[in-house]
C-alpha positions in Angstrom: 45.8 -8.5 -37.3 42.8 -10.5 -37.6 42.3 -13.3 -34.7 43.7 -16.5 -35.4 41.6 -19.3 -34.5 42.5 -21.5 -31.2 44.1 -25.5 -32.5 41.1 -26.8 -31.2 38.8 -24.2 -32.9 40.6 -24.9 -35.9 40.5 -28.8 -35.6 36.4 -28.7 -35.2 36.1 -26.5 -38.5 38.2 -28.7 -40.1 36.6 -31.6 -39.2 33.0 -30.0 -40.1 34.5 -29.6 -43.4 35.2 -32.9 -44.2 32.1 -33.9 -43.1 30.5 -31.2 -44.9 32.3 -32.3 -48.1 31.3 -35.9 -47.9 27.9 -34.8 -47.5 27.6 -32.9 -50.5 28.9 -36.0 -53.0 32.7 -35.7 -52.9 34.2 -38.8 -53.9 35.7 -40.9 -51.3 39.4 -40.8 -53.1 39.4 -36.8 -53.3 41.3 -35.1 -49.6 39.4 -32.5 -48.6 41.9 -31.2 -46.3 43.4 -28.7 -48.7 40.9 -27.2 -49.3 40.2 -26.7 -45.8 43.7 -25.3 -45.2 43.2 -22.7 -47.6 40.1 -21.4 -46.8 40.9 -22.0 -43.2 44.0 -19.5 -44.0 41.7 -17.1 -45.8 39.8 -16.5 -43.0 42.5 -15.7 -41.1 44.0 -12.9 -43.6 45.3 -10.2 -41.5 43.2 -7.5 -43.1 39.9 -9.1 -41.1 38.7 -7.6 -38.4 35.2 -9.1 -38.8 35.0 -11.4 -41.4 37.2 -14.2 -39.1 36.7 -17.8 -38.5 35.2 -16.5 -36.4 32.3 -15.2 -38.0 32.4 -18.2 -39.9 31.9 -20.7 -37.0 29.1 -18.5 -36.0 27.2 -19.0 -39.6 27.9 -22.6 -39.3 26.1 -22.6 -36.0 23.1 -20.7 -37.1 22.5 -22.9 -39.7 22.7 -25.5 -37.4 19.5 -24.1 -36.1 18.2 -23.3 -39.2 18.9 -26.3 -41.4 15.4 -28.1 -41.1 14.8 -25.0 -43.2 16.9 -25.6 -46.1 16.0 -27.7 -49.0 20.0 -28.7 -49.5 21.9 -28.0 -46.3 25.0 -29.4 -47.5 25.2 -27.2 -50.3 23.8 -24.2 -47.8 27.0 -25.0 -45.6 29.5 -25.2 -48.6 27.9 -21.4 -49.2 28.7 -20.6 -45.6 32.7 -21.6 -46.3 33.0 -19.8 -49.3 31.0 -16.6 -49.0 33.8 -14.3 -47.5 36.4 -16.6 -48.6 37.4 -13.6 -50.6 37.3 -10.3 -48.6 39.2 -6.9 -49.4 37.2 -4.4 -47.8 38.1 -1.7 -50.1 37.2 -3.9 -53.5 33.4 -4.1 -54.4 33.7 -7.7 -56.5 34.4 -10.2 -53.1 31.2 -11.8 -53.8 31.7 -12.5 -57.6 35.5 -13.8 -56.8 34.2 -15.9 -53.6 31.7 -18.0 -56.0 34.4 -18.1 -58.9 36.5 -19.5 -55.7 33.5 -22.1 -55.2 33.0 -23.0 -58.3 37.0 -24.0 -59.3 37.8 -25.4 -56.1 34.4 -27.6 -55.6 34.4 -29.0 -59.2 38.2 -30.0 -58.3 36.6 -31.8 -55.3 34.6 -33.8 -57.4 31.5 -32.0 -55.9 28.8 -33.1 -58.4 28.0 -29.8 -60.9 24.4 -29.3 -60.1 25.5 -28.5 -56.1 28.4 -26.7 -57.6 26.2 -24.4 -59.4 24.0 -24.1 -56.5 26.6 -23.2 -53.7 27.9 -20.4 -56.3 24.5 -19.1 -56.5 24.2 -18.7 -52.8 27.8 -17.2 -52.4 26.4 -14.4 -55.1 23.1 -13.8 -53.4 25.3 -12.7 -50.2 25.5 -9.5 -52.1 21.8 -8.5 -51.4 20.6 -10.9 -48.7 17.2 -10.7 -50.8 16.5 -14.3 -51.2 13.1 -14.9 -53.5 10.3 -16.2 -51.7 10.4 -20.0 -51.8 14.4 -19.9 -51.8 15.0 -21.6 -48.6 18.4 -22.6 -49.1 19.0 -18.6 -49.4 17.4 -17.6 -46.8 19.0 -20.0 -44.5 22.0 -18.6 -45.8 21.1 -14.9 -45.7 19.6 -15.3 -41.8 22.3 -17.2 -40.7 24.6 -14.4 -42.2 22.9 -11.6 -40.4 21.9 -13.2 -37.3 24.9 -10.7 -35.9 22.3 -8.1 -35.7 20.0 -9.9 -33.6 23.6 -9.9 -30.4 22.8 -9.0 -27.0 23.6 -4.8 -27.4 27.5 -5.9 -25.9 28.1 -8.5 -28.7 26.4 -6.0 -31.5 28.6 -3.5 -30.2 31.7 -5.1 -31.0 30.6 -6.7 -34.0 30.0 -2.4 -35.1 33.5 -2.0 -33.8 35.1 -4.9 -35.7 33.5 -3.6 -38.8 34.9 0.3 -38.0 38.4 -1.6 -37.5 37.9 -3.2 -40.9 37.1 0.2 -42.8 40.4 1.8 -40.9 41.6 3.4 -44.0 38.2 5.7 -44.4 37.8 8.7 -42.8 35.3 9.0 -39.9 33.1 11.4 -41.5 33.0 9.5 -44.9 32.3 6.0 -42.4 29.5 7.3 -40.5 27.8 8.7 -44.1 28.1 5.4 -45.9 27.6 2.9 -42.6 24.4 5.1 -41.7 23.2 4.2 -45.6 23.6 0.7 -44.9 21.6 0.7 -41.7 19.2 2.6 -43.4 18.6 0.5 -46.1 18.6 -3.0 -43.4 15.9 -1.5 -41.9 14.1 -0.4 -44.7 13.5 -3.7 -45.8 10.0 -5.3 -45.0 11.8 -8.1 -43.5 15.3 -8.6 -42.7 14.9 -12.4 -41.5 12.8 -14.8 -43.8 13.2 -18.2 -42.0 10.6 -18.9 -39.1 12.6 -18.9 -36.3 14.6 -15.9 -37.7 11.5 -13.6 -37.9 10.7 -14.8 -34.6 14.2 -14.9 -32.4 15.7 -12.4 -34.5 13.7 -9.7 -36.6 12.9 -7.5 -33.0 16.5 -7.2 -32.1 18.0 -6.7 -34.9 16.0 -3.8 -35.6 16.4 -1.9 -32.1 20.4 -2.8 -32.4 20.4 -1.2 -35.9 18.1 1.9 -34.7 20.5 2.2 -32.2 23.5 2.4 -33.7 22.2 4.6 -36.2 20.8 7.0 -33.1 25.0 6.8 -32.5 26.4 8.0 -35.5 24.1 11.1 -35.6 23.2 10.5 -39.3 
């Protein structure tokens, strides 16, 4: 059963919300706190094992660090909310039904559309984590996503284990083939962090935790 978060965990990320929501243009007689509740709630679906408010208090605090970064934080942070919002780990459409998620529930918030669109945009981009160059909302986004990668070897290897948990219904054998592709193909990219201080804190670490784990599954 996926972790659910602490009242006082949940009463910060509820309160980010709001703020969050006011910040990107919703009108002062919309409640935001519905929307919270239910997001709040999907996050806490039992099927998660890593994709927890957890995880999503951790993306909110990288972009934190991040946000001088982004040319629309508030819309960056919306992204952050919704980009799991949807997760079955055995479907391959949670991205496409996380922005559809955005896009209904932020034009009911009276979210203005241009943001809308742009929130959506950033939820699909999760899919590939390859941001264009000049997309600095994305790659704020797309760092702040994988910053797990960069964890002291401890934190990375529980964040590999919570991912395991979440693939439970596949076969070792078939796991290790299809989590050794996706470690291959991380590190195969010329550049897995494309913010400043994420090539700089987070690029070296990442890579040796992925090499590592990939050493561990013999593949």
């Amino acid at each position: 059963m996926a972790d659910t978060p602490k009242p006082e965990a949940h009463a910060r990320l509820r309160s980010r919300w709001h703020a969050t929501a006011a910040a990107a243009g919703a009108p002062a007689d919309r409640d935001p706190g519905p929307y919270a509740d239910r997001l709040l709630t999907a996050w806490a679906e039992p099927q998660r094992r890593y994709h927890t408010t957890a995880h999503l208090a951790d993306v909110l605090a990288r972009i934190d660090v991040l946000a001088p970064h982004a040319a629309d934080p508030a819309a960056v942070e919306l992204a952050a909310w919704f980009h799991d919002a949807v997760y079955r780990p055995d479907r391959s459409e949670n991205e496409e039904r996380s922005a559809a998620l955005a896009e209904r529930a932020l034009h009911e918030l009276g979210i203005p559309e241009e943001r809308t669109a742009e929130v959506a945009r950033l939820v699909r981009l999760t899919v590939t984590h390859d941001p264009a160059p000049g997309d600095t909302n994305g790659e704020v986004l797309c760092d702040a996503d994988l910053a797990v990668l960069a964890g002291e070897p401890d934190a990375y290897a529980a964040y590999a284990a919570a991912v395991r948990a979440e693939y439970g219904f596949v076969p070792d054998d078939a796991f290790r083939t299809g989590r050794a592709a996706v470690l291959r193909r991380l590190l195969d990219l010329p550049r897995l962090f494309r913010t400043p201080y994420g090539a700089a804190h987070w690029e070296g670490p990442a890579r040796r935790n992925l090499a590592a784990e990939l050493t561990e599954l013999g593949e």
